[in-house]
TORMARMAR-982421 format. One record per residue (C-alpha): x, y, z; residue in three letters. Coordinates in steps of 0.05 Angstrom, whole numbers, plus 5000, padded with zeros to 4 digits. Each point is the difference from the previous one (the first is absolute). Layout:
! TORMARMAR-982421
XYZALA
...
This chain:
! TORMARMAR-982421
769059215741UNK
497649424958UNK
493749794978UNK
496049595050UNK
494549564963UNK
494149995054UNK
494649764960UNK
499849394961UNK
493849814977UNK
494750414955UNK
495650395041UNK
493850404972UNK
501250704996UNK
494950604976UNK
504750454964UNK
497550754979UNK
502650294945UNK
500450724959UNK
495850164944UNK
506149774948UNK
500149285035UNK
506250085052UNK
499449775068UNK
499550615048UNK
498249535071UNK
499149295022UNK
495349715048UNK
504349425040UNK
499449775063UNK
495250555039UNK
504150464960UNK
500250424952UNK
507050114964UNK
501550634954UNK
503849924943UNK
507150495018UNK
504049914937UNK
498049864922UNK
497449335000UNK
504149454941UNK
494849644959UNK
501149354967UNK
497149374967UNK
501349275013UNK
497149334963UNK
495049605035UNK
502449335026UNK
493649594980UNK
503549345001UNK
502050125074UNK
493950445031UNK
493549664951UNK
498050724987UNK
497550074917UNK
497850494964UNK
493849774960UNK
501149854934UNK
500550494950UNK
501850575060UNK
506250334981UNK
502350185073UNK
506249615028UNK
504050505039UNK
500750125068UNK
500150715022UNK
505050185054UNK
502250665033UNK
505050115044UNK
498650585049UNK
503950305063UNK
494050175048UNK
499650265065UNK
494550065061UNK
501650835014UNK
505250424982UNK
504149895064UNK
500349204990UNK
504649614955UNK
498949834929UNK
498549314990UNK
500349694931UNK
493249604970UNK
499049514932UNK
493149964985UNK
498149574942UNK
493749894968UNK
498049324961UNK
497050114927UNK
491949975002UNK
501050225079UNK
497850645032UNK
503349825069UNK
506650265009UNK
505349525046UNK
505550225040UNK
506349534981UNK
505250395042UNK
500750435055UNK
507150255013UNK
503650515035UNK
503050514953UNK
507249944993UNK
């Protein structure tokens, strides 16, 4: 099966996460997601000149955090695969995809 894209725009999402900063579940929806599988972690550069978001001056924060996790609701449903991203200087974590695992 391919990877369906079913969510397209950045939704607010509460993420929880273990004591060494991993994401363990995700709130989305009226749901909450466990992570099923060792989550990928990487960074991205801000787009200021598109989105108007800046850092104040003299801040020395400029990535994006992303993670890429493959969640799902219970143990009997399908794994589903999440990008969450968080903005520098942001404590609200976005979902930017929501796919079904391939």
């Amino acid at each position: 099966m391919t990877a369906v894209q079913s969510e397209t725009a950045l939704a607010p999402v509460a993420v929880r996460f273990t004591l060494d900063g991993t994401p363990l579940a995700i709130r989305h929806d009226g749901h909450v997601w466990a992570v099923a599988t060792d989550p990928v972690r990487w960074y991205e550069r801000e787009s200021w000149w598109e989105t108007r978001h800046r850092a104040p001056v003299g801040a020395a924060v400029v990535d994006i955090t992303v993670w890429r996790v493959q969640v799902r609701i219970n143990s009997a449903s399908p794994l589903r695969t999440m990008e969450i991203r968080r903005r520098p200087m942001s404590e609200q974590w976005l979902l930017s995809s929501l796919d079904d695992a391939a």
